[in-house]
C-alpha positions in Angstrom: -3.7 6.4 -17.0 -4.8 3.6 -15.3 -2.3 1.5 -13.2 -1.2 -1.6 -12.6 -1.3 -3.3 -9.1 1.6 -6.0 -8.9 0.6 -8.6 -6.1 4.1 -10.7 -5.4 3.5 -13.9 -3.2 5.1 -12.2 0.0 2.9 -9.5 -0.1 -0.2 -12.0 -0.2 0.9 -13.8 2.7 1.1 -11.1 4.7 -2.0 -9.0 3.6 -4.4 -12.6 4.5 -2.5 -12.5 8.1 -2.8 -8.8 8.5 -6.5 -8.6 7.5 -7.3 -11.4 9.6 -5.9 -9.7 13.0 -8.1 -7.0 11.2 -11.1 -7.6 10.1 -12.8 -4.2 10.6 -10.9 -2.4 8.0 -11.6 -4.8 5.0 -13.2 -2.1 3.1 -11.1 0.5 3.8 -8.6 -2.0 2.5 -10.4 -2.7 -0.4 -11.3 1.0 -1.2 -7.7 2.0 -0.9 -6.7 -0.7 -3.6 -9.3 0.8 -6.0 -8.0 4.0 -5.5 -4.6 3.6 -6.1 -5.3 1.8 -9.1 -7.0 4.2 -10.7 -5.2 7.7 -9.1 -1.9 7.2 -6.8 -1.4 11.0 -6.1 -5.5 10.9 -5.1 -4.8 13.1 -1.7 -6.9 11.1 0.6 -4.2 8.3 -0.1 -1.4 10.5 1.0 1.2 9.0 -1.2 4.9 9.8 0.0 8.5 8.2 -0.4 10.0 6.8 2.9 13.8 7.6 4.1 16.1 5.9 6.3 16.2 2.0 6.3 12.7 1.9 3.8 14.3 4.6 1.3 12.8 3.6 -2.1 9.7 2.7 -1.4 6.4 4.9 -0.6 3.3 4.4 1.5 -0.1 5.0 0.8 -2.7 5.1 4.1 -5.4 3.0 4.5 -6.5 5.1 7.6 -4.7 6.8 10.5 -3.5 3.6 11.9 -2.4 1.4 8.8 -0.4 1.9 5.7 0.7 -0.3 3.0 3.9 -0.3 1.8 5.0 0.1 -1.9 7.4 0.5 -4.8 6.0 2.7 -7.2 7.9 2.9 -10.8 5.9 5.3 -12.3 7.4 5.1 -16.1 5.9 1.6 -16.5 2.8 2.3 -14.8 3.5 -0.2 -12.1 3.2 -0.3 -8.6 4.4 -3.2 -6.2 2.8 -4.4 -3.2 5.6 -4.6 -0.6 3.7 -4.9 3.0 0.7 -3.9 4.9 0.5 -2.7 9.0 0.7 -0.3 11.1 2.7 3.3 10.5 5.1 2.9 13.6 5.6 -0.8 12.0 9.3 -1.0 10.2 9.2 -3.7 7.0 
């Protein structure tokens, strides 16, 4: 099953202004798109729900340092882009 990456306007802003502070990872970034199109339980994403004040969503890594942020709704095959930073950062 392939899935579908949801890109809401929020999500854009703040992915341009992240990637610009952070050039260097672009790829990374890129790669970890692809991947989580294509296979969201792929381990190298490490794909796990959140609790406390971010219960409901997930996060997928983009390395040791950054994360994106994301509602997954698996029975429509969907996945919503919520934020991207760092893993200490709180959305």
């Amino acid at each position: 099953m392939t899935y579908r990456i949801l890109y809401p306007d929020s999500y854009v802003k703040r992915a341009k202004k992240f990637l610009k502070k952070h050039p260097e990872i672009q790829n990374q970034y890129q790669k970890t798109l692809e991947l989580l199109e294509i296979n969201p339980q792929h381990p190298s994403l490490r794909l796990h729900g959140l609790h406390g004040r971010l219960e409901g969503l997930s996060s997928v890594s983009i390395n040791m340092s950054y994360r994106i942020l994301l509602e997954f709704i698996i029975r429509d095959g969907d996945i919503i882009l919520v934020d991207v930073g760092n893993h200490d950062q709180v959305y």
